[in-house]
C-alpha positions as CSV (number, residue, x, y, z in Angstrom):
1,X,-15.8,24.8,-3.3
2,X,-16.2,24.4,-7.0
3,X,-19.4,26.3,-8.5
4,X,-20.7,22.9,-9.9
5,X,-20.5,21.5,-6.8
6,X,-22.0,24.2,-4.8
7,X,-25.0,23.9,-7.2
8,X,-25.4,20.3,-6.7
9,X,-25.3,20.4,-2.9
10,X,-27.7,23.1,-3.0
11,X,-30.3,20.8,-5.2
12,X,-29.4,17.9,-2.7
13,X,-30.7,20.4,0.4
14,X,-33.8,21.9,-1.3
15,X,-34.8,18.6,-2.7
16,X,-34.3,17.0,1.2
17,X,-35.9,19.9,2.4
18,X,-39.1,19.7,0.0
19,X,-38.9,15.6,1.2
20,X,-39.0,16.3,4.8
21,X,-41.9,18.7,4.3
22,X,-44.3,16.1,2.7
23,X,-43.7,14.0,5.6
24,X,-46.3,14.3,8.8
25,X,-43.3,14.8,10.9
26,X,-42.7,18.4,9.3
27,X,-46.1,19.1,8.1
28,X,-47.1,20.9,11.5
29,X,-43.8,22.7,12.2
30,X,-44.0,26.4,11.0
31,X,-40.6,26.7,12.8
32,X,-38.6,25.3,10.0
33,X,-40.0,27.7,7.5
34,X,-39.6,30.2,9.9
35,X,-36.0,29.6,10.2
36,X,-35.5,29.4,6.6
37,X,-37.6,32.6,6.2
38,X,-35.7,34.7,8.8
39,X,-32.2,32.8,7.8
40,X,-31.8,30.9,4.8
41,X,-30.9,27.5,4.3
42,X,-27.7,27.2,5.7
43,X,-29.2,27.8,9.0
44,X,-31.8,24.5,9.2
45,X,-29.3,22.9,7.4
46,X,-28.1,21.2,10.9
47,X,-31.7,20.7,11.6
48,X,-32.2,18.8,8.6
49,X,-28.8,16.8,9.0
50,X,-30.1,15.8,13.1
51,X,-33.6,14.2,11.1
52,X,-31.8,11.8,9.3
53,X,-30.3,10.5,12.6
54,X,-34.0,9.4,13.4
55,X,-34.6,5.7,13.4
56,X,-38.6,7.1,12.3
57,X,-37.4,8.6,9.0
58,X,-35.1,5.3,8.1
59,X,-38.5,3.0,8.9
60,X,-40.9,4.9,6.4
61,X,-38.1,4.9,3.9
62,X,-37.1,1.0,3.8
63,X,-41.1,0.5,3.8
64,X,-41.1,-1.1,0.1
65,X,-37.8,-1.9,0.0
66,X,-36.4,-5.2,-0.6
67,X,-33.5,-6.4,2.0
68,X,-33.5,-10.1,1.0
69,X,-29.5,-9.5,0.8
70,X,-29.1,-6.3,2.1
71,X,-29.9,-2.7,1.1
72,X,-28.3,-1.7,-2.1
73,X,-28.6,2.1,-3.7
74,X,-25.9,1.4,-6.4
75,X,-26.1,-2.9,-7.1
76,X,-28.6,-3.7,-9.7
77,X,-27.4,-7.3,-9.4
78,X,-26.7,-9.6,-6.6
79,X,-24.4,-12.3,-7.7
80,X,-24.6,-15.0,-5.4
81,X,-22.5,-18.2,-4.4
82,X,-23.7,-20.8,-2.4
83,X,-20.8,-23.6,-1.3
84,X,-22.6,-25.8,0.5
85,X,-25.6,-26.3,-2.5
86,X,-22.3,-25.7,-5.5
87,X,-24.6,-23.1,-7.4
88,X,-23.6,-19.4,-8.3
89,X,-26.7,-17.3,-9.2
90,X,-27.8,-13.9,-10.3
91,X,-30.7,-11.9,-9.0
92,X,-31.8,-9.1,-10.7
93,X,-33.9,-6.0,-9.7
94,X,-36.9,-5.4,-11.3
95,X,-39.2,-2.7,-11.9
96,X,-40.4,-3.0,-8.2
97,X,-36.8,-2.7,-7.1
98,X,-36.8,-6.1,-6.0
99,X,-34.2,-8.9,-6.4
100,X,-35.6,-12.1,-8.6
101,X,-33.2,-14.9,-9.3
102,X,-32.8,-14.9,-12.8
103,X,-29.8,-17.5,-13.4
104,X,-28.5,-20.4,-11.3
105,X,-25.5,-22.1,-12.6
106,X,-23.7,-25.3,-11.3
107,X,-20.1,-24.3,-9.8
108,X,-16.8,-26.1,-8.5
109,X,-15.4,-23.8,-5.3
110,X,-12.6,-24.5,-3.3
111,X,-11.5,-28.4,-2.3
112,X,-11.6,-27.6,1.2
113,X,-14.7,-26.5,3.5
114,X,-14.5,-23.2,5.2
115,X,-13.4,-19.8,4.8
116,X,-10.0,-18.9,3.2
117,X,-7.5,-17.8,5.8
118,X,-4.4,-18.2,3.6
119,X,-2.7,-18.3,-0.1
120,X,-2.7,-22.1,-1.1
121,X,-5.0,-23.5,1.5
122,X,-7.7,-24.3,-1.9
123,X,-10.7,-22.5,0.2
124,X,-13.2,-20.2,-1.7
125,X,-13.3,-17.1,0.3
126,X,-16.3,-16.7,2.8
127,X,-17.4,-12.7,2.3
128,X,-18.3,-9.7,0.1
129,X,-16.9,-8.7,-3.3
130,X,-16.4,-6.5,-6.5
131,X,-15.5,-7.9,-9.3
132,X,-12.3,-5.4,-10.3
133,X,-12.4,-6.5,-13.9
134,X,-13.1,-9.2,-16.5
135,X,-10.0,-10.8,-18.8
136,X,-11.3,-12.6,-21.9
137,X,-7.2,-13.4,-22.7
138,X,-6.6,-16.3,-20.5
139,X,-5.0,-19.4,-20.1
140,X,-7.6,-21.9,-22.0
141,X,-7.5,-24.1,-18.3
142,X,-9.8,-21.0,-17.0
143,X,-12.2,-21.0,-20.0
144,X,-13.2,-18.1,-22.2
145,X,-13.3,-15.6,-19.4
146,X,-12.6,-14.6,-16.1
147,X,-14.1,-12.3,-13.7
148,X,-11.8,-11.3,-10.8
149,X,-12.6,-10.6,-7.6
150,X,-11.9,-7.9,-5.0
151,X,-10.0,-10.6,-2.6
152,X,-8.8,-9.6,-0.2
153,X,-11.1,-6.9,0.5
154,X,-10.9,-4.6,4.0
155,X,-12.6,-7.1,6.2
156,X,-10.1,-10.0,5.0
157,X,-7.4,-7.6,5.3
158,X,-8.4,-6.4,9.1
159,X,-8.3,-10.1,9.7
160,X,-5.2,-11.0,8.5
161,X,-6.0,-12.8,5.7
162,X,-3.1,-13.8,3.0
163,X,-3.6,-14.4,-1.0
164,X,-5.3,-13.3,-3.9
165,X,-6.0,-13.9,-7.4
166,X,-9.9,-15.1,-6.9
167,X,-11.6,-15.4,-10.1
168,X,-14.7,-16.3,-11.4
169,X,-14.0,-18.5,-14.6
170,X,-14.8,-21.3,-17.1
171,X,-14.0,-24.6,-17.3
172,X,-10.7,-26.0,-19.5
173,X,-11.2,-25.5,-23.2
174,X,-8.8,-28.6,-24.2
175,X,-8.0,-30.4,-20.9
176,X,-9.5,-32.0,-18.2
177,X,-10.0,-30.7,-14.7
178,X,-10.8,-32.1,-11.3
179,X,-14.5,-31.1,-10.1
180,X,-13.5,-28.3,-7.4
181,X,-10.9,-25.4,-7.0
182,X,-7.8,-23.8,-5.6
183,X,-10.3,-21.4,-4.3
184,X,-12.1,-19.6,-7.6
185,X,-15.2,-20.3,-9.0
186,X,-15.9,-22.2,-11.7
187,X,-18.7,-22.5,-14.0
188,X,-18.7,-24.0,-17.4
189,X,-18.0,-22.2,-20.4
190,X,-21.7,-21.5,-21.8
191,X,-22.1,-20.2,-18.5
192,X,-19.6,-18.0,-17.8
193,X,-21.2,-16.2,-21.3
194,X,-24.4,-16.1,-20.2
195,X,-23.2,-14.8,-17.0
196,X,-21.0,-12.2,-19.3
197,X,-24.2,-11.0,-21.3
198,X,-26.3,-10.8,-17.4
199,X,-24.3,-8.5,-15.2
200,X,-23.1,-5.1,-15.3
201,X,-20.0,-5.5,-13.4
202,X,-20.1,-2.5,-12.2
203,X,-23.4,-2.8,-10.3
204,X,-23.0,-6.1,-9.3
205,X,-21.9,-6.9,-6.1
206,X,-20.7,-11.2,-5.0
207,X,-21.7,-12.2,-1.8
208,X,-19.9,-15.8,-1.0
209,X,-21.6,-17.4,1.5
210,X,-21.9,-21.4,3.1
211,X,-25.7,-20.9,1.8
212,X,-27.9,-18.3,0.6
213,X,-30.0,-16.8,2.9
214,X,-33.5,-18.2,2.9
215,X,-36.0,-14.9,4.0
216,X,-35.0,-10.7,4.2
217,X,-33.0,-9.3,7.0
218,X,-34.9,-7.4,9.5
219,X,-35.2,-3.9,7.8
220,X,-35.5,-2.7,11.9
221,X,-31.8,-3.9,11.6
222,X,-31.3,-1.7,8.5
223,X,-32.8,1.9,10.0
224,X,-30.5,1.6,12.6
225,X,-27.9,1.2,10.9
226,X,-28.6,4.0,8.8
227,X,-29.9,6.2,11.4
228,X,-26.3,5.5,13.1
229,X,-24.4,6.4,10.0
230,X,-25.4,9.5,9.7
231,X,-25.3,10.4,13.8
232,X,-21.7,9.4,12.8
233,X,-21.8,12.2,10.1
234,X,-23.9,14.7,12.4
235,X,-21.0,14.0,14.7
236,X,-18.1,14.6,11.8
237,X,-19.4,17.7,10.2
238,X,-20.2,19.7,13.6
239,X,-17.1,19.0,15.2
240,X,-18.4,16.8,17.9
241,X,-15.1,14.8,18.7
242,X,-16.7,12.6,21.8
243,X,-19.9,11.8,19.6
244,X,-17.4,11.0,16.4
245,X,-15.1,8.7,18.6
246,X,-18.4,6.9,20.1
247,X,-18.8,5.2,16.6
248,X,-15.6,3.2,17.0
249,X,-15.2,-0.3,18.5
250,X,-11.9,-0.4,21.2
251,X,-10.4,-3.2,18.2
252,X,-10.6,-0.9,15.4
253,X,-7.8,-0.9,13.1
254,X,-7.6,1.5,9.9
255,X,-6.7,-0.3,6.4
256,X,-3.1,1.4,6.7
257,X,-3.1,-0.2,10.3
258,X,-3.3,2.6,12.2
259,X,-5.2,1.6,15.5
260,X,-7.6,3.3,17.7
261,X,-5.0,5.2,19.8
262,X,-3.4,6.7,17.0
263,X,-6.7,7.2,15.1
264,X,-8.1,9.3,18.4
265,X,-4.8,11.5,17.9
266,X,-5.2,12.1,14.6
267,X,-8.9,13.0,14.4
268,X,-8.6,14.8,17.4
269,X,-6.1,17.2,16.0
270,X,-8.1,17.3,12.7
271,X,-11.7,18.5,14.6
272,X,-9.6,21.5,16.9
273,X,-9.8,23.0,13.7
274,X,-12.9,23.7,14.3
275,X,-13.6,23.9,10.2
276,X,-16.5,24.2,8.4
277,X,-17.4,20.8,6.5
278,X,-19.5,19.4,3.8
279,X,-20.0,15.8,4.1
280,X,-22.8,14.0,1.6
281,X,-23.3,10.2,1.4
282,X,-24.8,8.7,-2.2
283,X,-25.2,5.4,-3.4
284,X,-25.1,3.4,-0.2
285,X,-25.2,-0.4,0.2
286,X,-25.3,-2.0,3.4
287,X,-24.8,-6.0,3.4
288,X,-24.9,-8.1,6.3
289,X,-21.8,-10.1,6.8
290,X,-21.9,-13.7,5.9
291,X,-20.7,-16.6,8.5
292,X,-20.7,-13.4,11.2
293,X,-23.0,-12.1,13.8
294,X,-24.0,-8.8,13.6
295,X,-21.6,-7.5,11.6
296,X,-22.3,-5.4,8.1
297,X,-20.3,-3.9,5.4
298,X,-21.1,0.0,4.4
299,X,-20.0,1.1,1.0
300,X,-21.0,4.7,-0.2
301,X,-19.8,7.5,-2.3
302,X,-18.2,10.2,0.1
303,X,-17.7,14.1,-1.2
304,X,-15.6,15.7,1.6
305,X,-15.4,19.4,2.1
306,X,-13.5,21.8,4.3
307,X,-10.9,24.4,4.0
308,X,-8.0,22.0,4.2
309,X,-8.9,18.7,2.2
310,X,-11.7,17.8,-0.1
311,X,-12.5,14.2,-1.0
312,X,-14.9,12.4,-3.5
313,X,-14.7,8.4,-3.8
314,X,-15.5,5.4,-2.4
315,X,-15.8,4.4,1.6
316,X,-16.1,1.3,3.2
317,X,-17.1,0.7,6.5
318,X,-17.1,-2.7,8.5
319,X,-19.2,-2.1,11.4
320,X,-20.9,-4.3,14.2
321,X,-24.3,-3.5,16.1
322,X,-24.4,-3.8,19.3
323,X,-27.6,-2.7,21.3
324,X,-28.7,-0.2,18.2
325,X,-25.7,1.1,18.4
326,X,-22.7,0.9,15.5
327,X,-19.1,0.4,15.8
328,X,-16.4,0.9,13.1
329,X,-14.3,-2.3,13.0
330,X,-12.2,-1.2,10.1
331,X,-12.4,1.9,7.3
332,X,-11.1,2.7,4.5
């Protein structure tokens, strides 16, 4: 482990530690000081990791925040499509750290009706998105610009879904066009710079959707899930192969299609080990899954640590909730 980021973990666990201690549920319990008194950190550092499994901690966090779309650590901007209404539109968080529409433009999607399933069937994907990059050398037939799109993500991918090349673009610069897609969208040219001069693409995450939901997600919904996620860690870094294997659904399939047998031999081999791990989570977003019941995408930051491998970069998670429990559909 790297000095630097020995230092930063041990900020992360004092600062969690000097949290947990302002909160009525630690305020009474001389044990925990004790512990660190008699021990040091590392030894209520498992303690600490088993309270933010509690459902009670998650519920006092998410008090004042905003889950119109989801919650979001790392997405200062929500960029939204709604087919059925033709409208793309960006909401922006305030000062609050709530999500105000602050744009609505007027947008051609697909020529079909539905979700895309397959390259040329001219259907706007149904789902969640990055938007990889943005090309301002293009074919004047897309406009100025283009944004594109993180089609086919994980989910699409788990699902069998074929194609790619889903932008977000302008409108033809010397040509006409007819008023709907081979699957994009399209807004016109002023547009598509205002949109340009709005978002950071970088925090701004595009949730397609048949329409834009019309009141918050339960934030009940969102404790347990994050109460879940990190059992699942609690599980991961204390070797607890039975807990670990509890988080995934009997149709999981890994993005390099390696399926739940294989996946139990694999991890199972891994946690024998018995190795010492340091697993942190930052900058999580949870989004419910459009046109799907119960079923969210998890996108977080990872830094891995053992003996044997070390990892920092991106996760994703599809999960379902069943019964306050979570299951892993697909990772990657």
């Amino acid at each position: 482990m790297t000095t630097m980021y020995s230092n930063t973990l041990h900020k992360f666990t004092f600062v969690l530690l000097l949290t947990f201690l302002s909160t009525s549920l630690f305020a009474a319990d001389t044990d925990l000081l004790t512990q660190y008194r008699k021990n040091g950190i590392k030894n209520i550092e498992k303690m600490l990791d088993k309270e933010l499994t509690q459902e009670i901690y998650w519920e006092n966090y998410l008090k004042n925040v905003d889950t119109t779309f989801g919650y979001f650590e790392s997405y200062d901007n929500v960029l939204a499509c709604d087919k059925t209404n033709s409208k793309l539109c960006i909401y922006k968080k305030d000062d609050n750290n709530s999500y105000q529409l602050k744009r609505e433009y007027s947008a051609f999607t697909g020529k079909l009706q539905g979700d895309k399933e397959r390259e040329g069937d001219l259907r706007t994907p149904i789902g969640i998105y990055d938007i990889v990059k943005k090309i301002t050398k293009v074919d004047s037939f897309y406009g100025p610009m283009a944004f594109v799109t993180s089609y086919p993500n994980v989910f699409d991918k788990y699902k069998g879904k074929t194609g790619q090349g889903i932008w977000i673009h302008g409108l033809p610069m010397h040509q006409e066009r007819d008023s709907f897609t081979k699957g994009c969208i399209a807004i016109d040219n002023t547009s598509i710079k205002c949109l340009d001069k709005n978002i950071d693409i970088n925090k701004t995450v595009l949730i397609i959707d048949k329409e834009l939901p019309e009141k918050q997600h339960s934030k009940k919904e969102f404790s347990t899930i994050l109460s879940n996620l990190f059992a699942w860690r609690y599980a991961w870094i204390y070797n607890d192969i039975e807990s670990y294997l509890g988080f995934y659904a009997p149709e999981f399939k890994r993005f390099d299609g390696m399926d739940i047998e294989k996946f139990t031999k694999y991890k199972k081999r891994i946690f024998n080990k018995q190795e010492k791990k340091t697993i942190i989570f930052n900058d999580i977003n949870i989004i419910p899954y459009p046109e799907t019941d119960n079923v969210f995408k998890i996108k977080f930051k990872e830094k891995y640590r053992s003996p044997s491998f070390s990892f920092t970069g991106d996760k994703v998670l599809i999960v379902k909730l069943e019964k306050k429990h979570l299951y892993i559909i697909t990772e990657k």
